[in-house]
C-alpha positions as CSV (number, residue, x, y, z in Angstrom):
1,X,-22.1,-31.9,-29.7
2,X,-18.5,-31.5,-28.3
3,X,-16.2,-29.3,-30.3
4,X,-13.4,-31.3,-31.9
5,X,-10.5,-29.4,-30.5
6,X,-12.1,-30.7,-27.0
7,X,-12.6,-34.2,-28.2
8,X,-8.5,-34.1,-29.1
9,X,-7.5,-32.7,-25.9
10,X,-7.9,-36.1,-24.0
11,X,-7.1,-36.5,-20.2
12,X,-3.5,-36.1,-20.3
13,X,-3.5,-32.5,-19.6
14,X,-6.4,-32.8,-16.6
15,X,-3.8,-35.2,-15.2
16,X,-0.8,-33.5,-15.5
17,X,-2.6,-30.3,-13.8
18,X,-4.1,-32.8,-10.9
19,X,-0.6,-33.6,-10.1
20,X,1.0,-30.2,-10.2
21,X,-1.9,-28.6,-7.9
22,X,-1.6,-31.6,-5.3
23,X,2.1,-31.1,-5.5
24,X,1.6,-27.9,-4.4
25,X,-1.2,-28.7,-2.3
26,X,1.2,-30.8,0.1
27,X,3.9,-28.2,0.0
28,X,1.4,-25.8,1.7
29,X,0.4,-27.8,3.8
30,X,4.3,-29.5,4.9
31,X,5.7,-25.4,4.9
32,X,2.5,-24.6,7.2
33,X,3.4,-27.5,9.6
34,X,7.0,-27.0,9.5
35,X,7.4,-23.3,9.6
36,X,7.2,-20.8,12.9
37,X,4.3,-17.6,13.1
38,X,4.1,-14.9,14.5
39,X,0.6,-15.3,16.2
40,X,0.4,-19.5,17.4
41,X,-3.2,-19.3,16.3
42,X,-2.2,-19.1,12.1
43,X,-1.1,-22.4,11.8
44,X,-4.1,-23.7,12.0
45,X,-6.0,-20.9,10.6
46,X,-3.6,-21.4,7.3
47,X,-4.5,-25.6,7.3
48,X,-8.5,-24.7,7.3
49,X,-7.7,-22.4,4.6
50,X,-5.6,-24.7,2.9
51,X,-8.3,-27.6,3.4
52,X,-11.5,-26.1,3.0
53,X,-10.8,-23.4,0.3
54,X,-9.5,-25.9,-2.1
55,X,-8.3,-24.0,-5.2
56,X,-7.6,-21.0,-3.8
57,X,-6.2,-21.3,-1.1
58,X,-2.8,-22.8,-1.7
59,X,-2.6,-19.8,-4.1
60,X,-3.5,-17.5,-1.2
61,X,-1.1,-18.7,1.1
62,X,2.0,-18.9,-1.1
63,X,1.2,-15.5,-1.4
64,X,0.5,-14.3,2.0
65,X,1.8,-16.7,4.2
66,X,5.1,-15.3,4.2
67,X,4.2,-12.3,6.1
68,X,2.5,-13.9,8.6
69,X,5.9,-16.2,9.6
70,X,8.7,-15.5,11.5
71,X,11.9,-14.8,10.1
72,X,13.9,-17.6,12.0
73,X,12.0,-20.2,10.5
C-alpha cells in the first residue's frame, strides 16, 4: 500500500530533477573537455569519474575540480 502523499507526488518532480542533474551532467563534462590541468593525466581521470561514478561525481568535481586546473584556463 503506497502512502497517499506518494501517490500525489506524480512524475513531474522525477523529471524536473532528471533534467537538472543531466544539465549538470554535460556541464562537467564540456568544463572537463574545455578547461587546462595542471597534470595532462586529469582530464581523463575527471571524465571516468564523471562517467562511471554517476551521482556523485559531477558533485565531486564541481567541488574539487577547480584545484586541480590551471589558472589560465
Amino acid at each position: 500500500m503506497t502512502p497517499l502523499f506518494v501517490q500525489n507526488i506524480g512524475a513531474g518532480p522525477f523529471i524536473i530533477f532528471s533534467l537538472v542533474y543531466f544539465a549538470v551532467w554535460v556541464y562537467c563534462l564540456v568544463d572537463i573537455v574545455r578547461s587546462n590541468f595542471k597534470d595532462p593525466n586529469m582530464k581523463m581521470i575527471w571524465i571516468v569519474i564523471i562517467v562511471f561514478a554517476q551521482f556523485f561525481g559531477p558533485i565531486i568535481y564541481l567541488a574539487m575540480g577547480k584545484s586541480t586546473k590551471t589558472h589560465n584556463s
